[in-house]
Structures are given as structure tokens and as C-alpha cells.
C-alpha positions as CSV (number, residue, x, y, z in Angstrom):
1,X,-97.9,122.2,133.1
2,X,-95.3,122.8,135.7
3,X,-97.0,122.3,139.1
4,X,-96.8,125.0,141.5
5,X,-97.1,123.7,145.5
6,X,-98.3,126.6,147.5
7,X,-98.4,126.0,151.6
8,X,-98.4,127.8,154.3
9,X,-94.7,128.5,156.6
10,X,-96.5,127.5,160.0
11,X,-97.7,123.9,158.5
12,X,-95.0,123.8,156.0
13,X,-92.2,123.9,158.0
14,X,-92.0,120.8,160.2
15,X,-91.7,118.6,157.2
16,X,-89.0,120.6,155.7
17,X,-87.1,120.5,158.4
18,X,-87.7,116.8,158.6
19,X,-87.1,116.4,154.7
20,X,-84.0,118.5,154.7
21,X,-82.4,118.7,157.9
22,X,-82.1,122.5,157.1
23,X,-84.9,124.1,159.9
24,X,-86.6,127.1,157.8
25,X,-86.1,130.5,159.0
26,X,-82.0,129.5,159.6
27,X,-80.7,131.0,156.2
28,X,-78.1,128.3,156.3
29,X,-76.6,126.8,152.9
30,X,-78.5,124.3,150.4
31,X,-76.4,120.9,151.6
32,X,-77.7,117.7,150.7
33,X,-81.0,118.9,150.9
34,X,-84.4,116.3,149.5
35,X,-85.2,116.6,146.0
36,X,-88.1,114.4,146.0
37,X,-90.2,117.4,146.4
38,X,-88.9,118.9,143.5
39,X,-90.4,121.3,141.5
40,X,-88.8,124.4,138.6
41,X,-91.5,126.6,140.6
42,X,-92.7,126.8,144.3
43,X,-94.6,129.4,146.3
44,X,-94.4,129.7,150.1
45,X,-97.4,131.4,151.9
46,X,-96.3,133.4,155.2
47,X,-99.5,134.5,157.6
48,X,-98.8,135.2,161.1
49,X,-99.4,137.3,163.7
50,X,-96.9,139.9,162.1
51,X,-98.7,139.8,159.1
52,X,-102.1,140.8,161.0
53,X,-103.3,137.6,159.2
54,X,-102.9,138.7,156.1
55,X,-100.9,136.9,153.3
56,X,-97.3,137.3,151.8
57,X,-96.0,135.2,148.9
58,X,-92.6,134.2,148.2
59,X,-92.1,132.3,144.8
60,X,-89.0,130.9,143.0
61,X,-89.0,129.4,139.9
62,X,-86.1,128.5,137.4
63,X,-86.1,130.1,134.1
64,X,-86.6,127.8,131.6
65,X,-87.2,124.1,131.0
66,X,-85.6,123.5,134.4
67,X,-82.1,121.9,133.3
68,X,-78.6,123.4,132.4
69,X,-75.8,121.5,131.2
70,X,-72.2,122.1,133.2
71,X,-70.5,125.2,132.1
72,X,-74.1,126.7,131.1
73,X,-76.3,129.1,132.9
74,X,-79.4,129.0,134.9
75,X,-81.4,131.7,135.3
76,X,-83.8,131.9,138.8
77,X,-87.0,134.2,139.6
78,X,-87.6,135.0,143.4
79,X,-90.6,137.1,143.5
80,X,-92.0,138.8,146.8
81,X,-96.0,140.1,146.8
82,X,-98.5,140.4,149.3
83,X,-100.7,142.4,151.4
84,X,-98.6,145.9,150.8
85,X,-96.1,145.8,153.7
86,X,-92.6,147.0,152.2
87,X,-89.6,144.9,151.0
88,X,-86.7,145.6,152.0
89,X,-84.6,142.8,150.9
90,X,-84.5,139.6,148.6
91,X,-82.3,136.4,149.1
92,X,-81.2,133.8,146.5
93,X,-79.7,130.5,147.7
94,X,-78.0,128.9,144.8
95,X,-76.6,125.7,144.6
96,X,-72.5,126.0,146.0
97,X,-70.1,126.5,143.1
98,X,-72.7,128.6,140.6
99,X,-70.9,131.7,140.1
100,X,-73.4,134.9,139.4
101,X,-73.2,136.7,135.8
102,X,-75.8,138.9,136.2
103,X,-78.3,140.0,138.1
104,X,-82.1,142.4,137.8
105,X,-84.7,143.5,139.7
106,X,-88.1,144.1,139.0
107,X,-90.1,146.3,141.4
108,X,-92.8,149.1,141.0
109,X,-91.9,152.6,140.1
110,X,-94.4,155.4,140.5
111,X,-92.6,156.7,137.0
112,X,-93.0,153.7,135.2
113,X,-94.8,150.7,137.2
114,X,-93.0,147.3,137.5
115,X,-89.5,147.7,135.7
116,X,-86.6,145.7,135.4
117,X,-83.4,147.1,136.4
118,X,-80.1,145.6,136.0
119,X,-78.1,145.4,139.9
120,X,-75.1,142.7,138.9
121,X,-73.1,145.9,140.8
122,X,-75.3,146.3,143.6
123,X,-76.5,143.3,145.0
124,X,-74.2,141.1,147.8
125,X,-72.8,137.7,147.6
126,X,-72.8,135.7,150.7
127,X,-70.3,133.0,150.1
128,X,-70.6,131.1,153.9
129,X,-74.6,130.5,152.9
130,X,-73.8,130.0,148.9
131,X,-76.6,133.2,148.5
132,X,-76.8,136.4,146.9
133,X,-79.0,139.4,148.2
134,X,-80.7,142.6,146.8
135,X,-81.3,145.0,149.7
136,X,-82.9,148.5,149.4
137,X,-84.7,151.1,151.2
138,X,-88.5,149.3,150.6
139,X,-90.3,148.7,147.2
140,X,-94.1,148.6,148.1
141,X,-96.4,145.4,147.8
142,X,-99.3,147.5,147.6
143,X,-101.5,147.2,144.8
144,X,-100.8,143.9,143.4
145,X,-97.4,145.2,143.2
146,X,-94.2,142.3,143.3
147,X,-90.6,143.0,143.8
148,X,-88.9,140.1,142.4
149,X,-84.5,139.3,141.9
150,X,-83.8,137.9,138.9
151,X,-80.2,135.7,139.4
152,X,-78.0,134.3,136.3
153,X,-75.3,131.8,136.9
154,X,-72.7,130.2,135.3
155,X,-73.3,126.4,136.4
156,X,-69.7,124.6,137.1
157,X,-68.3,122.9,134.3
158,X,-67.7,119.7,137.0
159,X,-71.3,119.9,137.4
160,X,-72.4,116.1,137.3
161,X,-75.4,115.5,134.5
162,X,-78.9,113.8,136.1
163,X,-77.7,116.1,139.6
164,X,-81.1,117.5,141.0
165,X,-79.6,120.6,142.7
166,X,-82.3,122.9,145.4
167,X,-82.3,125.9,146.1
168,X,-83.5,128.2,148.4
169,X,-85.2,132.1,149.2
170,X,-85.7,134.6,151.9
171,X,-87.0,137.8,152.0
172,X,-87.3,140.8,154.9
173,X,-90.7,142.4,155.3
174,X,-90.9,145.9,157.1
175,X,-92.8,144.5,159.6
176,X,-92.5,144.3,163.3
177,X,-90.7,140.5,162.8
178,X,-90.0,140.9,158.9
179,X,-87.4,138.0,157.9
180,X,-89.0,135.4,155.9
181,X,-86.7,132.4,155.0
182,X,-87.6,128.8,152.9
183,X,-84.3,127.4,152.4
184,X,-84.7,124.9,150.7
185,X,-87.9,125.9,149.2
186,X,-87.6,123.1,146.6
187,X,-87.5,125.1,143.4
188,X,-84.6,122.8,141.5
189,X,-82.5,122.7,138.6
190,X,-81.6,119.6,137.2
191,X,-78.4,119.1,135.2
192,X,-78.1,117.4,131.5
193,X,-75.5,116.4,128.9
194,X,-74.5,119.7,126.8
195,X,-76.1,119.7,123.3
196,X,-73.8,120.6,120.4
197,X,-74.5,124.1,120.5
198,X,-73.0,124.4,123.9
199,X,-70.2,121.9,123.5
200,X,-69.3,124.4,120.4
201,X,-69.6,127.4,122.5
202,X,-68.1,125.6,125.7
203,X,-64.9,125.2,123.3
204,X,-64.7,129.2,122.4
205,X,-65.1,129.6,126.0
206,X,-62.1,128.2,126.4
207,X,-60.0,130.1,123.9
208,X,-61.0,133.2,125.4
209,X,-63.3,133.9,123.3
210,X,-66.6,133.9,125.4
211,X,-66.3,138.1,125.9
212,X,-68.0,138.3,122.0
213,X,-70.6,135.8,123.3
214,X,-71.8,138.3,126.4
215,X,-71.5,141.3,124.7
216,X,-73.6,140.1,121.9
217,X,-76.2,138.7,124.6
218,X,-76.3,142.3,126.7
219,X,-76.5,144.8,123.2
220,X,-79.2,142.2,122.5
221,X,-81.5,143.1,125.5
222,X,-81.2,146.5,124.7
223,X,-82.6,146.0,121.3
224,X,-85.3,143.4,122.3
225,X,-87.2,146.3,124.3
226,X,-86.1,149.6,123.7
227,X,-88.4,151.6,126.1
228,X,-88.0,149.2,128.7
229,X,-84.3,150.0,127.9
230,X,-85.4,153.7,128.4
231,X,-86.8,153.5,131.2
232,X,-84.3,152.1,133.3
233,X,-82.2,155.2,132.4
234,X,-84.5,157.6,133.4
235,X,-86.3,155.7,136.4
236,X,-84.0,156.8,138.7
237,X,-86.8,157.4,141.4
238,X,-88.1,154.5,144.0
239,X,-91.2,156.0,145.6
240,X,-92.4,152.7,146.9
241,X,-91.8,153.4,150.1
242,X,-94.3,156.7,149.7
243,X,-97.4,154.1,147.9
244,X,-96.3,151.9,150.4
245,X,-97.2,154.4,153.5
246,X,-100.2,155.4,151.8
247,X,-101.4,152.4,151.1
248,X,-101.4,151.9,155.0
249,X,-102.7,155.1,156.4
């Protein structure tokens, strides 16, 4: 079973500032960060006098088995829940050189409940902090709600097999002091040889031929859940900011 290491930011950030040299709460870029706390999922706890001593949650996880080969992709999960205060905004710190294919969010919808919604259009790359960001006007954590970025990227095709790669996550909270940062927050991907399969598909890649591989891939989620499909059409209205309020009145 994948181990999940849940601490708290006000004990939990001495030793990753010791461990990484990276002091959480900067945003800066993944560089030479520790691995040796290494895990494919991670939660970080925030409670704090802005939080009224309640708790917020911010977990990353990697897709998967953990590994992708160079010139593959890695998909990462970085999931915000808590004691109903809104989000606002959700940050992925990737590894420098993965380049994003696609992006989705998942947040609660009062026509609908949690649904995923693809945002490769509307969410920001940051290149000076190797991070890509969803930001919006407040999805609601009430109710055992989550807003979670989902983040695909193509890994480089220099990438160096048996690299342990961290990454990182942040997250603003509607609260009176709201930005949340763990960077690294020691969710990694480690990278392997290519099996065949890819080494085949790494070859049509090259002849220009990857298009037929993507558009397969995309009419393929469409077919694997049709009303999920649907209802990304026809959810066009995020009242999370309304559950949010009444939540806290």
C-alpha cells in the first residue's frame, strides 16, 4: 500500500527547510530538493490561527505506479479540502523541463456535485517557479467538498532513468492570510527505461505521427463516461462560492 505521511505545516516545516533548502511558504522552484522522503502521495495538514484552528488538507499524489519513462507522461493530483473556507487557487510544481498536455479540475457544482472539467486553456504556467496554476473566483470546501487540479506532462525525452524527481503544491484559501505553500511536499516521480510499447510509440512520435495517438486518447474519454462528458457541457454554473457563504453564516 502506498504510504501516505500526513503532518502538520507548523511542525513540518523546519525539517523541510532543513531537508531541502527550499523554506515552505516561498513558492520557489523544485532544485535539487531531498528525495529520501519520497513518497507517489503526501498530505500536508495546515491549522493556524487563520484557520480558527480548524483543519485544511493539501494532497498530491502521482497518477499511477509512480514512474514514467523519458518522453512519457505523468499525470499528478493536487487536491484541496477542509473546513469549508473557499479556494481560490491551486498550484502545481513540476519537475523543470515537463511540458503540460493537459490539464482538469474537479470541484463541486451545485448542478452536478464534484465534476471534472477540462482547463488545458485556462490554467497559467509559471515558468521562473517550473509551476502551473488554476485560479477562480472560489469553489467551496464545505461539505466534505475537494477542489482538486489534475496536471499531465510530457516527461523530457533526456530525462535520466533511476532520477527521483519532487515536486511540489500550493493553494490560496479565502481566508484573512490564505496562501498555503509545501514546495517540495515530497510527492515524487521516479523515472524508468521505456518498455516496448513506448519505444514503438516514442518512434511514431517522431515521424509526426503522435497527433492520431492524442486524438484517439481525448475521443476515448468522451466515450469512457458519457454523462460525465454531459455534464461538463451543461455545468456551466460555479455556485461554490454561494454553499461556501452559507455554509459560514
Amino acid at each position: 500500500m502506498t504510504s501516505r505521511t500526513t503532518r502538520t505545516i507548523a511542525s513540518g516545516a523546519a525539517a523541510l527547510l532543513i531537508a531541502s533548502g527550499l523554506a515552505v511558504g516561498t513558492g520557489a522552484a523544485v532544485a535539487t530538493a531531498d528525495t529520501s522522503a519520497c513518497a507517489t502521495a503526501q498530505t500536508v495538514t495546515f491549522n493556524d490561527i487563520n484557520t480558527l484552528g480548524t483543519n485544511y488538507y493539501l494532497n498530491k499524489e502521482v497518477v499511477g505506479d509512480g514512474t514514467a519513462a523519458p518522453g512519457g507522461t505523468v499525470t499528478f493530483r493536487t487536491t484541496v479540502s477542509g473546513a469549508g473556507a473557499l479556494v481560490t487557487r491551486i498550484d502545481d510544481f513540476h519537475p523543470a523541463g515537463f511540458e503540460l498536455v493537459q490539464a482538469r479540475s474537479s470541484i463541486w457544482y451545485l448542478l452536478g456535485g464534484q465534476t471534472w472539467t477540462t482547463v488545458t486553456d485556462d490554467v497559467s504556467r509559471d515558468s521562473a517557479s517550473n509551476s502551473v496554476y488554476y485560479s477562480g473566483a472560489g469553489w467551496t470546501t464545505a461539505g466534505n467538498a475537494k477542489a482538486t487540479l489534475e496536471t499531465t506532462y510530457r516527461v523530457p525525452a533526456d530525462a535520466t532513468p533511476g532520477e527521483v524527481l519532487n515536486t511540489g503544491a500550493a493553494t490560496n484559501l479565502a481566508l484573512v492570510s490564505g496562501r498555503r505553500v509545501a514546495n517540495p511536499i515530497n510527492t515524487c516521480v521516479t523515472i524508468r527505461e521505456p518498455n516496448p510499447t513506448e519505444v514503438v510509440t516514442g518512434s511514431l512520435d517522431g515521424l509526426g505521427l503522435g497527433s492520431v495517438t492524442s486524438g484517439s486518447t481525448a475521443l476515448g474519454d468522451i466515450g469512457a463516461d458519457p454523462a460525465m462528458f454531459s455534464a461538463d457541457l451543461i455545468n456551466g454554473l460555479d455556485l461554490g462560492q454561494l454553499i461556501g457563504g452559507l455554509a459560514g453564516s
